[in-house]
C-alpha positions in Angstrom: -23.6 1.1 -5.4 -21.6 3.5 -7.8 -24.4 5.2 -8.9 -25.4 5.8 -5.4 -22.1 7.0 -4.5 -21.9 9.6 -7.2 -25.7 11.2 -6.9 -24.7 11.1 -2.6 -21.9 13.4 -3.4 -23.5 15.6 -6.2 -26.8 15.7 -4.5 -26.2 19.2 -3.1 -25.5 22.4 -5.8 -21.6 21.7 -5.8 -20.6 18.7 -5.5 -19.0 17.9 -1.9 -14.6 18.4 -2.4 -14.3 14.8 -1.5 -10.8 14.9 -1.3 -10.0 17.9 1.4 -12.9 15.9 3.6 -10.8 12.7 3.6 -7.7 14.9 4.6 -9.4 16.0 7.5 -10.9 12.8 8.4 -6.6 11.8 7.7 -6.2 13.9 10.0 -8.7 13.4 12.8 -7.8 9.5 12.7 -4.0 10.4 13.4 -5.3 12.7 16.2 -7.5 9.3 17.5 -4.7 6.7 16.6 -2.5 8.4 19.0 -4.5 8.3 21.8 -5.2 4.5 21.6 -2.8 2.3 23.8 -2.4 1.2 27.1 -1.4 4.5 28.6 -4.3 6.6 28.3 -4.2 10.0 26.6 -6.9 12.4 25.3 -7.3 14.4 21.9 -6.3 17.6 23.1 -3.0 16.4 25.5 -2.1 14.4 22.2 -2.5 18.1 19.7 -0.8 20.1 22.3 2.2 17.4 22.4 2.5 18.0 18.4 1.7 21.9 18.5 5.1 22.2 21.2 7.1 21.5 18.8 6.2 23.8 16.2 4.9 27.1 18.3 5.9 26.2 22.8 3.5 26.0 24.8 4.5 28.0 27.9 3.4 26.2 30.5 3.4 22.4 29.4 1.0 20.3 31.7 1.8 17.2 30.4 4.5 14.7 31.8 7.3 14.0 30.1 6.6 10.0 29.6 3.3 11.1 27.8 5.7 13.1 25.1 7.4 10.1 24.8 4.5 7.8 24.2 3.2 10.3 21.7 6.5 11.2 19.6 8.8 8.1 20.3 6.5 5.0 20.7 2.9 5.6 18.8 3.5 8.5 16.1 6.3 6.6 13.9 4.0 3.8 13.3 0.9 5.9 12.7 3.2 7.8 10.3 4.5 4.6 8.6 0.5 3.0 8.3 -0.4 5.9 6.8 2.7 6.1 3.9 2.1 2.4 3.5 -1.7 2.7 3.5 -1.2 5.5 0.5 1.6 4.1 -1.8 -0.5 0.6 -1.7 -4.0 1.8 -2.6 -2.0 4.4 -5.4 -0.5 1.7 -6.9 -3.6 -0.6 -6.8 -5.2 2.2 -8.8 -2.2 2.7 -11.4 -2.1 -0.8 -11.8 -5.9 -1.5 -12.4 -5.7 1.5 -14.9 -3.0 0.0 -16.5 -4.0 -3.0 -17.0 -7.5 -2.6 -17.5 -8.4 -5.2 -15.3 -10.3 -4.3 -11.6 -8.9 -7.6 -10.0 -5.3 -6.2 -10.1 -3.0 -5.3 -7.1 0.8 -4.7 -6.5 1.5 -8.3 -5.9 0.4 -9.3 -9.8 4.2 -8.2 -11.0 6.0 -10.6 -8.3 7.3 -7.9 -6.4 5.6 -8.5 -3.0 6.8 -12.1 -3.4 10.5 -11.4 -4.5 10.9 -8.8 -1.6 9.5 -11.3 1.0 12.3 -13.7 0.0 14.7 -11.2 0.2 13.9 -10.5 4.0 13.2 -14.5 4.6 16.7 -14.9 3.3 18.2 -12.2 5.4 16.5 -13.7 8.5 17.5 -17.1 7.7 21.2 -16.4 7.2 21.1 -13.9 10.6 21.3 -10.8 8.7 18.9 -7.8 10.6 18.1 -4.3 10.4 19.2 -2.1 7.4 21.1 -5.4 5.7 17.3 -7.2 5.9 15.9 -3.8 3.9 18.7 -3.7 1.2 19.0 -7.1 0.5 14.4 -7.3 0.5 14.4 -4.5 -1.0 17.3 -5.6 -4.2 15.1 -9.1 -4.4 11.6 -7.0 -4.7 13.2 -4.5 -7.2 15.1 -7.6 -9.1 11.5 -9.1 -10.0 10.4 -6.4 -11.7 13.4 -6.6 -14.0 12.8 -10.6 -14.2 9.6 -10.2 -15.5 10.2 -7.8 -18.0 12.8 -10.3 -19.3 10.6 -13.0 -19.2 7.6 -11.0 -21.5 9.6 -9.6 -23.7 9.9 -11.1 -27.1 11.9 -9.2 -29.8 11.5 -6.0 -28.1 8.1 -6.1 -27.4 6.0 -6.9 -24.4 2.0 -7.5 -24.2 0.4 -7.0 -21.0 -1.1 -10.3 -20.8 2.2 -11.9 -21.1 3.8 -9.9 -18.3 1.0 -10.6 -16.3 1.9 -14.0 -16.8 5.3 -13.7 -16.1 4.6 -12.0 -13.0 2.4 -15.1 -12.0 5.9 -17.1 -12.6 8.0 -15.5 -10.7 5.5 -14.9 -7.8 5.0 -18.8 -7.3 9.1 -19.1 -7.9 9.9 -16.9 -5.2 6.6 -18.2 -3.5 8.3 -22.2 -2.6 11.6 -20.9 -2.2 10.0 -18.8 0.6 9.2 -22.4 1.8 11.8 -23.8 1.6 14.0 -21.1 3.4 11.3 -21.9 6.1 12.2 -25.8 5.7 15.6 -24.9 6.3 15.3 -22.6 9.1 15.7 -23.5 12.9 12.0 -24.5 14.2 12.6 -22.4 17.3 13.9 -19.3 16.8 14.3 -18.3 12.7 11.1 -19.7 11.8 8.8 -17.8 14.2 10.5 -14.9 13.4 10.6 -15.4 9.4 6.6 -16.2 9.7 5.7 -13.0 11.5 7.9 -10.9 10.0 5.9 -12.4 6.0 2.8 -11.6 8.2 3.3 -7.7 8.0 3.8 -5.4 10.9 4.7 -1.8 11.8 5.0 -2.4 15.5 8.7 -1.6 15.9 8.7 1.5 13.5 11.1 4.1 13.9 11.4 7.4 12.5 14.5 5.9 10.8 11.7 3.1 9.3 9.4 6.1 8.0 12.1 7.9 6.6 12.7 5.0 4.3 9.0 4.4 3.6 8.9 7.7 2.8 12.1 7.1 0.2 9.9 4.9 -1.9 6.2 5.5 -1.6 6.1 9.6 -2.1 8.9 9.9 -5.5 6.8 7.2 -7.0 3.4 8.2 -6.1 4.7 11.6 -7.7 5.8 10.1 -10.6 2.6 7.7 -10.9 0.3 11.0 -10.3 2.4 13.2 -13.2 1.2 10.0 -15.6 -2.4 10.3 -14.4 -3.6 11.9 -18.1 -1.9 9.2 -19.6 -3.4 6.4 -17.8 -6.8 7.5 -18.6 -5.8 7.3 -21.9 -3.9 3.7 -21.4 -7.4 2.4 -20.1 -8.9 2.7 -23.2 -6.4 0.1 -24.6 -3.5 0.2 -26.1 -4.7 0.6 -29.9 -6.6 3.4 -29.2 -3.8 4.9 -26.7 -1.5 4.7 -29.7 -4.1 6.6 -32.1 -4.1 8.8 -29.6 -0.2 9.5 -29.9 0.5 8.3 -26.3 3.9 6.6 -25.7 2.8 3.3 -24.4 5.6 1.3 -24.0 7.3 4.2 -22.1 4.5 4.8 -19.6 3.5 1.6 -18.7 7.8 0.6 -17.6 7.7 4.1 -15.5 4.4 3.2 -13.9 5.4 -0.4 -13.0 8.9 0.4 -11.7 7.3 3.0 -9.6 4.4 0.5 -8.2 7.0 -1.8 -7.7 9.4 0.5 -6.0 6.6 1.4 -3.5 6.0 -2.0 -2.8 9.4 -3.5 -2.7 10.3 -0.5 0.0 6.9 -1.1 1.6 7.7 -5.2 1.8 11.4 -4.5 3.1 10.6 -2.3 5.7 7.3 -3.7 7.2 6.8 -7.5 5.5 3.9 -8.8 3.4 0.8 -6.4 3.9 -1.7 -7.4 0.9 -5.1 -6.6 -0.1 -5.0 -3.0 0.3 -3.9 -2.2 -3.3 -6.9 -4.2 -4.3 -9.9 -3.4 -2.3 -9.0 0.4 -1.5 -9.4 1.8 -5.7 -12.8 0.1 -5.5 -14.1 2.0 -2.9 -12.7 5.4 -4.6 -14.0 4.9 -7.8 -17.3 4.2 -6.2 -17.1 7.9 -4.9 -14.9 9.8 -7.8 -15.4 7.6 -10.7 -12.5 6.3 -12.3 -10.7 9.7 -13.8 -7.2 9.0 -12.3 -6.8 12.6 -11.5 -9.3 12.2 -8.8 -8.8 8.6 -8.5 -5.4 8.4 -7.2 -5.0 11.0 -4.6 -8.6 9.7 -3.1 -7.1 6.0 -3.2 -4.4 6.8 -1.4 -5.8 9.1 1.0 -8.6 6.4 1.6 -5.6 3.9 1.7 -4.3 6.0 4.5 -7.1 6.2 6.9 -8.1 2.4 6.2 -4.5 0.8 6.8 -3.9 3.5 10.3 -7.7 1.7 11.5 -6.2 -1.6 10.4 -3.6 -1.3 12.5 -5.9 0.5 15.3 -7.1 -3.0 15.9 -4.4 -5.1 15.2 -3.1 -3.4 18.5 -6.4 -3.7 20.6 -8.3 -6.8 19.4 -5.9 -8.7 21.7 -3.1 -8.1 24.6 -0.9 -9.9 21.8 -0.6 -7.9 18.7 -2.2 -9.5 15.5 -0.1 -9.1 12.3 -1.6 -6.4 9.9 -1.5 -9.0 6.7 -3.9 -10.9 8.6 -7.3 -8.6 9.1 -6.5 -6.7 5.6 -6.7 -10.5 4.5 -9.4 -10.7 6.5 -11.4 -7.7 5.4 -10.1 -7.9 1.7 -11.1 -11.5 0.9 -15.3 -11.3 1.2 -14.7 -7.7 -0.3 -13.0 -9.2 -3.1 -15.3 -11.5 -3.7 -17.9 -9.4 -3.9 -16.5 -7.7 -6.5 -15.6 -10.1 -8.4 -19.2 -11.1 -8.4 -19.9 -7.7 -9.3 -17.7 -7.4 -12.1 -19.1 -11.0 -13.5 -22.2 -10.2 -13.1 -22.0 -6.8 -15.3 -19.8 -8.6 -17.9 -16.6 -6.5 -17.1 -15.5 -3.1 -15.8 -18.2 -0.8 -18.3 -19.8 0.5 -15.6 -16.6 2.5 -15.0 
């Protein structure tokens, strides 16, 4: 399928610029996203609503509820989808770089699962809206640090063994997630606790994308500056350390950065997984696995897929489906054929 991929897009006499085609398509799936709902709207009402506020239109034709649906009820969840969509499938691809290991994702440091206590916590004690964040968001960014402690051995930590230690504090923070659910009242905390683990963006503000925002685009920045070095980390830390690379110091900057993006992406919008993991696949498959190419194309990728996620977790039903649900859904027979894949080549070499 890789090999496919790559003689599809170099077939012509340049190769296709992969990367501004995704935008547009970015672009034209925002345009369609914003259309879909139960008050119907078309293509060119929706880029004429957008277009007034940069350059007025001077004779608006539109009714003032349909500026409302467009700006105040369906763009700030399109806009949060697509941040989330983007820091997720950027840090997949970090991570898989980092660790050289294809079957990575975000939630392999414990972060996802120390976040999603943090909010369980806040809902189980009656603490809502920007507490809920902080206190998710100090519990997702608190694992990180756990682990580190936990691999460390006289200054020194292995990747294998923080791996590990992520493992530990995922299934840690993992039962006493059930507990707080033991604990919670049957009627009103526990329905909301489970849904809110579930991941959605349904009640996203501007005030929500804002903080999105706050985490996922410093960090993919900071992850994108370490692209070179990445590449080089993939070839294993022996060889990045021939090479004169400072390992140690890369790999904490790029997993404080993953885990910022998905600590802020778990506090605002709950548990969304599988994204992270399946997404890089499908961009190396086009761009190969240079991470100069391979992390803008993930996250753009990330982008449209999660803002179509959601697309249907909106219309599949008249009740909305959680979006942890179909990314499970889509990611687990995806995953498995790539872990067939990658046991049936004997490893990632192909890359």
């Amino acid at each position: 399928m890789t090999s496919l991929f790559r003689k599809w897009i170099g077939a012509g006499k340049a190769p296709i610029p992969v990367l501004p085609l995704l935008l547009g398509l970015l672009v034209l799936a925002v345009l369609y996203s914003v259309t879909i709902g139960r008050y119907d709207l078309s293509v060119q009402e929706v880029a004429l609503i957008l277009i007034d506020n940069i350059y007025p239109v001077a004779a608006p034709d539109w009714e003032p509820v349909q500026e409302v649906v467009v700006e105040q009820v369906r763009l700030p969840r399109i806009l949060a989808a697509v941040l989330i969509g983007f820091g997720l499938a950027v840090s997949g691809a970090a991570l898989q770089g980092l660790f050289r290991n294809p079957l990575v994702d975000p939630g392999i440091i414990g972060v996802t699962s120390g976040a999603g206590f943090g909010g369980t916590l806040s809902i189980l004690v009656g603490i809502s809206g920007y507490g809920l964040l902080a206190i998710a968001f100090t519990f997702g960014m608190g694992s990180i640090f756990l682990v580190k402690l936990l691999s460390t051995v006289r200054g020194r930590t292995s990747m294998l063994t923080l791996v590990l230690a992520g493992v530990v504090i995922s299934a840690f923070f993992s039962a006493a997630i059930s507990i707080a659910k033991l604990l919670a009242d049957p009627f009103q905390k526990l329905p909301a606790i489970t849904y809110w683990l579930m991941g959605s963006i349904a009640s996203s503000s501007y005030a929500d994308v804002l903080l999105i925002a706050a985490a996922v685009v410093p960090a993919s920045l900071a992850v994108y500056l370490l692209r070179f070095q990445i590449n080089i980390l993939s070839l294993g830390e022996e060889k990045a350390r021939a090479l004169g690379a400072r390992v140690v110091l890369v790999q904490w900057i790029i997993l404080i950065a993953t885990a910022l993006i998905s600590a802020g992406v778990v506090a605002t919008s709950g548990i969304i997984g599988w994204v992270g993991l399946v997404i890089p696949h499908v961009a190396r498959a086009i761009v190969g696995a240079d991470h100069k190419k391979l992390l803008p194309v993930s996250g753009v990728i990330g982008a449209i897929y999660l803002l179509l996620v959601d697309n249907l977790a909106r219309t599949l039903t008249t009740a909305e489906i959680p979006l942890g649900i179909i990314t499970a859904l889509i990611g687990v027979p995806v995953f498995a054929v790539i872990l067939r894949r990658v046991h049936s080549r004997g490893g990632w070499a192909d890359d």
